[in-house]
C-alpha positions as CSV (number, residue, x, y, z in Angstrom):
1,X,0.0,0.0,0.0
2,X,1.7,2.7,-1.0
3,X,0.1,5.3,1.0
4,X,1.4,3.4,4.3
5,X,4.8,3.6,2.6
6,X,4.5,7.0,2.4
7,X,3.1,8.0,5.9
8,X,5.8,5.5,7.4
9,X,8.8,7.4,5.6
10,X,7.1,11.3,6.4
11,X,6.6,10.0,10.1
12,X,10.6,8.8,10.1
13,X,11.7,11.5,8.6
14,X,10.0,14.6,11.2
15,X,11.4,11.8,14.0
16,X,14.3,15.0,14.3
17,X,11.6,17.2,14.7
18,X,12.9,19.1,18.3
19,X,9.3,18.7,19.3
20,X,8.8,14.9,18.2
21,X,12.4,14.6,20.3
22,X,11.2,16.2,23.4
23,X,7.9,13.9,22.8
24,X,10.4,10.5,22.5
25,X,12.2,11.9,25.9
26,X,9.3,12.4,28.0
27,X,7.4,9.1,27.0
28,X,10.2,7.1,27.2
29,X,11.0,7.8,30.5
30,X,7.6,7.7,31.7
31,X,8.1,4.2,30.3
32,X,10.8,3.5,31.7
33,X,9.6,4.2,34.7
34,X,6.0,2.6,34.7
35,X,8.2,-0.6,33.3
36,X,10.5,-0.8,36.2
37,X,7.6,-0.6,38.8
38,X,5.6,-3.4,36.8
39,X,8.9,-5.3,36.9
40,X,10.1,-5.1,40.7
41,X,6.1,-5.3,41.8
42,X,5.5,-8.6,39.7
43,X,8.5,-9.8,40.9
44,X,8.2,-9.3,44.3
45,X,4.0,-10.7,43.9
46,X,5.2,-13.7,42.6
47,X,7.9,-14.8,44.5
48,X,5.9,-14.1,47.7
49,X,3.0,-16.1,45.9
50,X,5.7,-19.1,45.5
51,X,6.8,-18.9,49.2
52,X,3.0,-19.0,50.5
53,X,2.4,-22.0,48.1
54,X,5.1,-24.0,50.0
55,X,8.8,-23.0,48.4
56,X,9.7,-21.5,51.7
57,X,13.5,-20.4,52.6
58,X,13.1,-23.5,55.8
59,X,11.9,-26.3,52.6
60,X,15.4,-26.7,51.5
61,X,18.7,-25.1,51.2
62,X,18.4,-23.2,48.5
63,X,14.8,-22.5,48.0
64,X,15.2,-18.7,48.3
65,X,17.3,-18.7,45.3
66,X,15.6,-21.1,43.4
67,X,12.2,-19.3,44.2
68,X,13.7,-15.8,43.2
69,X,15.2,-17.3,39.9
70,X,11.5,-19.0,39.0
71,X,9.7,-15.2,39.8
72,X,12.7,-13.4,38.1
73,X,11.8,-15.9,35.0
74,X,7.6,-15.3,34.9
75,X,8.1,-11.9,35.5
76,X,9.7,-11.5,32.6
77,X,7.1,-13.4,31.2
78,X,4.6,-11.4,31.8
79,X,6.7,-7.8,31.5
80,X,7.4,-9.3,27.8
81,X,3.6,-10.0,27.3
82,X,2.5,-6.5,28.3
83,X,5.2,-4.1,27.0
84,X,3.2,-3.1,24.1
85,X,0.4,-2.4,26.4
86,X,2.2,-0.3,28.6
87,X,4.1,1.6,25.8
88,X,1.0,2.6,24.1
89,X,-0.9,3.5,27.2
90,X,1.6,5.9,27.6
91,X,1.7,6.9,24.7
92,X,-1.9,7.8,24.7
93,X,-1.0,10.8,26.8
94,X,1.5,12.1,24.3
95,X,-0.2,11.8,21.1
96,X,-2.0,14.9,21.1
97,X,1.4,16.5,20.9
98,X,2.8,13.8,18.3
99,X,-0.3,14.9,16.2
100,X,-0.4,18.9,16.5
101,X,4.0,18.6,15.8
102,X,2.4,16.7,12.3
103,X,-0.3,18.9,11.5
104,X,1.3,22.1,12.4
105,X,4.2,20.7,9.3
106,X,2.3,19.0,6.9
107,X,-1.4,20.3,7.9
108,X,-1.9,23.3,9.0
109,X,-5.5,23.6,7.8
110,X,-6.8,20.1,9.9
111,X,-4.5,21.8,12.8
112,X,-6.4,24.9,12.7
113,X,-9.8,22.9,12.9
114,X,-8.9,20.4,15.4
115,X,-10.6,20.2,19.0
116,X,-8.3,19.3,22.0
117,X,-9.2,16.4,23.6
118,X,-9.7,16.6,27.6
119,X,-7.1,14.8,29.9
120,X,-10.3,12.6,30.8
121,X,-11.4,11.7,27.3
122,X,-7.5,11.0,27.1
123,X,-7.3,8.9,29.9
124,X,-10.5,6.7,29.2
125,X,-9.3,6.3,25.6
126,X,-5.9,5.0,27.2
127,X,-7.7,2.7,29.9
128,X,-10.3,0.9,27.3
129,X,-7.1,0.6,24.8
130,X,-4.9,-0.9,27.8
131,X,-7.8,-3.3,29.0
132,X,-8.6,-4.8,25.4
133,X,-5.1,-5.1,24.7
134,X,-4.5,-7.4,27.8
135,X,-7.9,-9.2,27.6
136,X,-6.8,-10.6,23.9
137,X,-3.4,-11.2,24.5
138,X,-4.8,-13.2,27.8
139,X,-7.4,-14.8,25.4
140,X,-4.9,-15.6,22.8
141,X,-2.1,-16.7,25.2
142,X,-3.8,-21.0,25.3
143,X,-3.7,-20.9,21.9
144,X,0.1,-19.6,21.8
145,X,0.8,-22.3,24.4
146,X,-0.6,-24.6,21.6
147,X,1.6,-23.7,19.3
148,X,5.1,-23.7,21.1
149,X,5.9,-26.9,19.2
150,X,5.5,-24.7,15.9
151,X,8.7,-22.4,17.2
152,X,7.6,-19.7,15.2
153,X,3.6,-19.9,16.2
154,X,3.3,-18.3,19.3
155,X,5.4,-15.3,18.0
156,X,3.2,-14.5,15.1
157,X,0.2,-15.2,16.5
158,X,1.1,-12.6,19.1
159,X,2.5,-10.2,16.2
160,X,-1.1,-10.5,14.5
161,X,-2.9,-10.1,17.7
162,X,-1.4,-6.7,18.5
163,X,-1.2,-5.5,15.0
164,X,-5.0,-5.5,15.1
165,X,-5.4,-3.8,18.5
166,X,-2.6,-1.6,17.3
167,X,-4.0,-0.5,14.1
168,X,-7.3,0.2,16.1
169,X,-5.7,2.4,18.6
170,X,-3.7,4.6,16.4
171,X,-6.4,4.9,14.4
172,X,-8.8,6.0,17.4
173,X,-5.8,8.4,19.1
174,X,-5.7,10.6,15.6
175,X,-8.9,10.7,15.5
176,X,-10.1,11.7,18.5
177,X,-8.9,15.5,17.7
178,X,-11.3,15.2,14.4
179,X,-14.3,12.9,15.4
180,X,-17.4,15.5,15.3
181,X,-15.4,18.5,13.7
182,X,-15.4,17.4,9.9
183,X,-18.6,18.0,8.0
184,X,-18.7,14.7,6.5
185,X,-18.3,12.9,9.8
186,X,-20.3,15.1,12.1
187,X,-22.6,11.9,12.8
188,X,-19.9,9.6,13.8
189,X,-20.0,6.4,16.0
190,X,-19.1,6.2,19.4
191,X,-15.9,4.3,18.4
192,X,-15.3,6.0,15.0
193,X,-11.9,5.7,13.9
194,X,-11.8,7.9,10.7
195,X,-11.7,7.7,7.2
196,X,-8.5,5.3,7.2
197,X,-9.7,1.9,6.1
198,X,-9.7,-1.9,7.9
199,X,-6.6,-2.6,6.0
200,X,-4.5,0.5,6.2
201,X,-5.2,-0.2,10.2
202,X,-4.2,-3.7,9.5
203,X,-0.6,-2.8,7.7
204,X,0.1,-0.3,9.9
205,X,-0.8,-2.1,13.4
206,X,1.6,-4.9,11.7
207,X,4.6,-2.4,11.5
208,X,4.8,-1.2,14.3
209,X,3.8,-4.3,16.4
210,X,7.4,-5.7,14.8
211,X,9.0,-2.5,16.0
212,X,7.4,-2.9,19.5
213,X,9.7,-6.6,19.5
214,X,12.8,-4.8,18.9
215,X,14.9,-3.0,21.3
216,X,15.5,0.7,21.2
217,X,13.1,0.9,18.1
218,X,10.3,-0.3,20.7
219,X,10.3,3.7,22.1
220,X,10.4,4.5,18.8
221,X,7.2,2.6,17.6
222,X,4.5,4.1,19.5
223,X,5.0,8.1,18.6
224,X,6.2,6.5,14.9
225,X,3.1,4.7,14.8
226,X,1.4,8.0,15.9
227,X,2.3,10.1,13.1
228,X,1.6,7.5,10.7
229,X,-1.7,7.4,11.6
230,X,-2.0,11.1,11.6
231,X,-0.6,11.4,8.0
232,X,-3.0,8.5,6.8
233,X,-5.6,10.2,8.4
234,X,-5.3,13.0,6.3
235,X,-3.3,13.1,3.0
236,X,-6.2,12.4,0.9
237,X,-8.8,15.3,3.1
238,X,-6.4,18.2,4.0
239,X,-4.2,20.5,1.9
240,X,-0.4,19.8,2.5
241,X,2.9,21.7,2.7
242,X,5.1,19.0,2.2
């Protein structure tokens, strides 16, 4: 799809953008942060959840460690599971900023017309996003088991998964400045998510759902996939100065 192409390369390409760089700074550390709480409180939940269940330090010699190396293990588990979720929860709370840095380059028009979503309408959007995201990765997570003996099966069905939920969300963040302000979408739907179409969502989602596996480019992928979104969103309904 060629216009995904070309919303991927203008989002890379404003990445130097002083205020897309202040943007990466601030949501990565958030991030960061959120990440490292998750990762000492699952820890510590689950190690204390293996000592009540019996491996006590007084079982054997040696249960302490052993106990702390099988937390350390699901933790990261689990941390690995929900990284995407966290990242773009975050991310949620950023975006506005990711999409006005676009639109004030490329769309200065659609900027001028947008509406400013409230930190609650923000927040909800982030919360519902965060909740369906773990709820099908939970759901899909027997059926990855299934497939371990595949290798490759529980990876991409994980990498579909998200790229779904992914295409969704970014979809839905753009949008929110725009639902209700356009004259051909003043009737929208509750969950409206634009003019970009199933498959665009699809590609995208897919994209940056493989850049959410990799490290580094995973604080990369969520403002990335923002800016995508927000030049799919409007290279064939707004004027542009690129």
């Amino acid at each position: 799809m060629p216009a995904i192409l070309t919303s991927l390369l203008l989002a890379l390409r404003q990445l130097a953008d002083p205020a897309i760089l202040r943007i990466l700074a601030k949501s990565a550390g958030v991030t960061l942060v959120l990440f490292a709480v998750l990762a000492w409180g699952g820890w510590w939940l689950l190690d204390w959840g293996l000592e009540q269940a019996g491996l006590g330090d007084a079982l054997f010699s040696g249960a302490g460690g052993l106990r702390g190396l099988a937390a350390f293990l699901l933790a990261a588990a689990g941390l690995w599971l929900i990284w995407r979720i966290v990242a773009m929860a975050v991310i949620q709370f950023f975006v506005d900023e990711v999409v006005e840095a676009v639109e004030a380059r490329h769309y200065p028009q659609a900027a001028l017309a947008a509406r400013e979503p409230g930190l609650g309408e923000q927040a909800r959007s982030g919360i519902w996003a965060a909740v369906r995201a773990l709820l099908a990765n939970l759901a899909a997570l027997p059926l990855a088991l299934a497939l371990l003996a595949t290798g490759v099966g529980p990876a991409i069905l994980f990498w579909l998964v998200n790229a779904v939920l992914l295409g969704r969300e970014l979809s839905e963040m753009v949008w929110l400045r725009h639902r209700g302000v356009r004259g051909e979408r003043q009737r929208h739907r509750p969950r409206d998510r634009g003019p970009i179409r199933r498959g665009e969502r699809l590609v995208l989602g897919g994209v940056i759902a493989a850049l959410l596996a990799v490290p580094l480019a995973g604080f990369l992928a969520p403002v990335l996939g923002a800016a995508a979104a927000t030049h799919l969103l409007h290279r064939k309904h707004s004027p542009r100065t690129d």
